[in-house]
VMD Tcl script that draws the C-alpha trace (Angstrom):
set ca {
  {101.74 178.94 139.56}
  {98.03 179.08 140.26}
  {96.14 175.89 141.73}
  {94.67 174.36 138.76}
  {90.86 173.17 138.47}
  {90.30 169.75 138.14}
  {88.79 168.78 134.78}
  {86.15 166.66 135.86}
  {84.41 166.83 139.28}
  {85.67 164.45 142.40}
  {82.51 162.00 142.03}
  {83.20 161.44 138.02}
  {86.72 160.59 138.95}
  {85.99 158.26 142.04}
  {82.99 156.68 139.70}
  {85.96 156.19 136.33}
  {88.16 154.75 139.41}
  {85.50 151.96 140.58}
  {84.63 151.36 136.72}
  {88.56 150.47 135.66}
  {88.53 148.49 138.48}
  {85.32 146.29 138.02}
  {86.68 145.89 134.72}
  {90.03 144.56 135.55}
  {87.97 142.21 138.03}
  {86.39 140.96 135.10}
  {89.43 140.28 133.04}
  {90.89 138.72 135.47}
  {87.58 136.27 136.31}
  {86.97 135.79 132.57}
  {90.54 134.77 132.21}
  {90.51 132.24 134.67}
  {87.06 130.61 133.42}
  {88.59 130.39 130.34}
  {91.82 128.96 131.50}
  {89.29 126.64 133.25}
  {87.92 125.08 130.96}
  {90.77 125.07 128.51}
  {92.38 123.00 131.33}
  {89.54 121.17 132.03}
  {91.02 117.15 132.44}
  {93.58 118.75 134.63}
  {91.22 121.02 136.81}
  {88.71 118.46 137.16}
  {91.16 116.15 139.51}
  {92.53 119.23 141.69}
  {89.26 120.41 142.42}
  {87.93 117.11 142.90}
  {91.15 116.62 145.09}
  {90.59 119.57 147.17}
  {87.00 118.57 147.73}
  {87.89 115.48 149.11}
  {90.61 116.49 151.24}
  {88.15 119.12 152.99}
  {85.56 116.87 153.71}
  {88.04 114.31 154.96}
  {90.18 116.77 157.10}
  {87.81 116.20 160.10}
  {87.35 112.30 159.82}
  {91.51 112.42 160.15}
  {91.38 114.74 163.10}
  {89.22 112.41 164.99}
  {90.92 108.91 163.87}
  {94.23 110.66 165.42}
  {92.91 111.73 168.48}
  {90.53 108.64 168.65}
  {91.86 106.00 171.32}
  {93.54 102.75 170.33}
  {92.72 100.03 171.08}
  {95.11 96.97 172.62}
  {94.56 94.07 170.34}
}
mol new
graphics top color blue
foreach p $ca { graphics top sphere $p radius 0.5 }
foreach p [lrange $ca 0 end-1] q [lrange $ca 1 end] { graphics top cylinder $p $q radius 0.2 }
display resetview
């Protein structure tokens, strides 16, 4: 059995490879901004939540390691 030749050349392949990936990227992003903002009163608090335990997370580290005092 003869090697066969490939039907399209090795840059058209690598270039439909990238393509049905960027597109499945896509699907999956437009998904989730659509599942966004159908869940919109429920995202709202979790992201809000998130935010504010980031910027918090360093005002905790330094009120535990801050000395107390002997009142």
């Amino acid at each position: 059995m003869p090697d066969r030749k490939p039907l399209l050349p090795e840059v058209a392949r690598r270039t439909a490879a990238w393509c049905g990936v960027l597109l499945l990227a896509a699907g999956v992003a437009a998904v989730a901004i659509w599942l966004c903002v159908a869940l919109k009163t429920a995202v709202t608090p979790v992201l809000l939540a998130l935010l504010g335990t980031a910027l918090l997370r360093h005002v905790h580290r330094w009120c535990r390691c801050a000395p107390r005092s002997s009142a």
